[in-house]
C-alpha positions in Angstrom: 134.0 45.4 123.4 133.6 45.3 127.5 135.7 48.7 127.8 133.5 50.4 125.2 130.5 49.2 126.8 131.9 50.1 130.2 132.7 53.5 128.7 129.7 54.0 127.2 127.4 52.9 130.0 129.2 52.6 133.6 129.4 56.2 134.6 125.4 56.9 132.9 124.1 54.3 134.9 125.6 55.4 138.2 124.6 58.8 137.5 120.8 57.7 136.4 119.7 55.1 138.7 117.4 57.6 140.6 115.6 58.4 137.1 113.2 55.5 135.9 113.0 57.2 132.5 117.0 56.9 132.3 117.0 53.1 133.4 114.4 52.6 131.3 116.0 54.2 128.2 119.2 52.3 129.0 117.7 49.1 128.7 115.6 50.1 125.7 118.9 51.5 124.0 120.4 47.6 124.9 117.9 46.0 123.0 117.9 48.1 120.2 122.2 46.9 120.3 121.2 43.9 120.8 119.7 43.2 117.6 123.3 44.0 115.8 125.2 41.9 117.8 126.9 38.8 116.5 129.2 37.6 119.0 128.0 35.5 121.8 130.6 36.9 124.2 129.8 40.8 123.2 126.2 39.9 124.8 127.1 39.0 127.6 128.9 41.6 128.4 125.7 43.8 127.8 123.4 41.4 129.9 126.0 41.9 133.1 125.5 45.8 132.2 121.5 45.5 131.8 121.5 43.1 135.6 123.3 46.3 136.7 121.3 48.8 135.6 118.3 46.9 136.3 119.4 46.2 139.8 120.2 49.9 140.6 116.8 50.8 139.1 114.5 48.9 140.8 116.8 50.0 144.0 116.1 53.0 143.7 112.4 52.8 142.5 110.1 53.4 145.4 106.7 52.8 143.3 105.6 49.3 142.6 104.5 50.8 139.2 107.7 52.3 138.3 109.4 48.8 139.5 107.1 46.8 137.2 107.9 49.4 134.2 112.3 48.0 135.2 111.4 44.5 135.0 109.7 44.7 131.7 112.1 46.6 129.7 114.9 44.4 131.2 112.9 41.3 130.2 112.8 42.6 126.6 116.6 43.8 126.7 117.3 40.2 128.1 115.3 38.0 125.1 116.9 40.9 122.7 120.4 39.6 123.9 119.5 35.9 123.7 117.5 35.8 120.4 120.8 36.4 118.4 120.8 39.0 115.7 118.6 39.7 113.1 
């Protein structure tokens, strides 16, 4: 599961950090995974991608607005990931 996520997610994020509406979609997309995820170790490995994405984000976010808007969705991607599956 870590090299799919990688694969899926590594080379979007590094592209995207500059663009809120990408980080913001990337988190939201983690969430929406989050909620079919059964093993304990398979969240994880999308938390450590969400910290990164969030981190680049709000790096790269200039606006206190925009940096609010990051810290939201990777609130709700982070309670997605430790709520367990539906």
């Amino acid at each position: 599961y870590e090299g799919i996520a990688a694969a899926a997610l590594k080379q979007i994020r590094q592209y995207g950090r500059g663009s809120i509406a990408v980080v913001t979609r990337m988190l939201d997309m983690i969430s929406r995974v989050a909620l079919e995820l059964n093993r304990p170790e398979d969240r994880a490995v999308l938390l450590d991608h969400a910290q990164a994405i969030r981190d680049d984000g709000l790096a790269a976010a200039k606006n206190e607005g925009d940096q609010r808007d990051i810290k939201e969705v990777f609130e709700r991607a982070r309670r997605a990931l430790q709520s367990g599956p539906r």
